[in-house]
C-alpha positions, 0 to 999 in steps of 0.5 A: 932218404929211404936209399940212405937209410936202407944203405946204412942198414946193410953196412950195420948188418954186414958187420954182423955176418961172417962174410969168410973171405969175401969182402963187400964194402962202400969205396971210400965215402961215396955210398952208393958204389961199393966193391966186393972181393970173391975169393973162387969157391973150393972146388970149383975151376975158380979156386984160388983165385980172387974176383973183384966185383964192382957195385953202382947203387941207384939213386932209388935202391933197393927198388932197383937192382945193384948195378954189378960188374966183374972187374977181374976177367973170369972165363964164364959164360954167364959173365961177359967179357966186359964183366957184365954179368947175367942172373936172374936176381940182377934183372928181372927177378930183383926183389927189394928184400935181397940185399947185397950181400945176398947177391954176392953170395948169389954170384959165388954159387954161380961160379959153382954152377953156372946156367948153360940154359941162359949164357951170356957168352954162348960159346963158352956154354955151348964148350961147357957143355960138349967139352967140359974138359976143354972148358974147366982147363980154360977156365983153370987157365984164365983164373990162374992168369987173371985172378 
């Protein structure tokens, strides 16, 4: 009940926002799975393309973190391969007063700044840090590829 109510909460408070071109929706009519749309952030090796991001919502949301999966393949090292995604806000740091749309806005300034300091995917850190020339072309390559 208190998962419905906040649920239908968010989706009112999202037609409020100026979302720019990222889009966040329920998919189709089961609400508790939801898809976003995150277009590259200008500037960053990532621009130009668009990010598909899948969203389960527990049965007991906001309580517990959204369930979040990049759909289209990225070369990140906080984003693993299978599109498992590492930042804080999605483990231990969850709070019940982020919403969704805080998150995806969360997940587009990582693709700004990644953290090398705790990577999912650590080769991609360990270049990113040594040869960041090698890593933005990659990741230029993949975006263009990919998304």
């Amino acid at each position: 009940q208190t998962t419905l109510k906040r649920i239908h909460r968010e989706i009112a408070d999202l037609k409020k926002e100026d979302l720019g071109a990222i889009k966040l929706a329920p998919s189709g009519d089961n609400l508790f799975h939801w898809s976003a749309t995150l277009p590259g952030p200008e500037g960053s090796v990532y621009e130009g393309g668009v990010f598909n991001v899948d969203i389960i919502l527990g049965p007991d949301y906001p309580f517990s973190a959204p369930h979040m999966t990049f759909r289209t393949r990225i070369y990140h090292m906080n984003i693993s391969e299978r599109g498992g995604i590492c930042i804080d806000i999605l483990k231990h740091n969850w709070s019940p007063a982020l919403s969704l749309f805080k998150v995806i806005l969360s997940l587009s300034s990582l693709l700004t700044d990644p953290n090398p300091k705790d990577p999912l995917v650590p080769s991609i850190a360990t270049e990113y840090v040594r040869n960041r020339k090698k890593h933005d072309s990659t990741a230029r390559e993949w975006t263009r590829l990919y998304a």
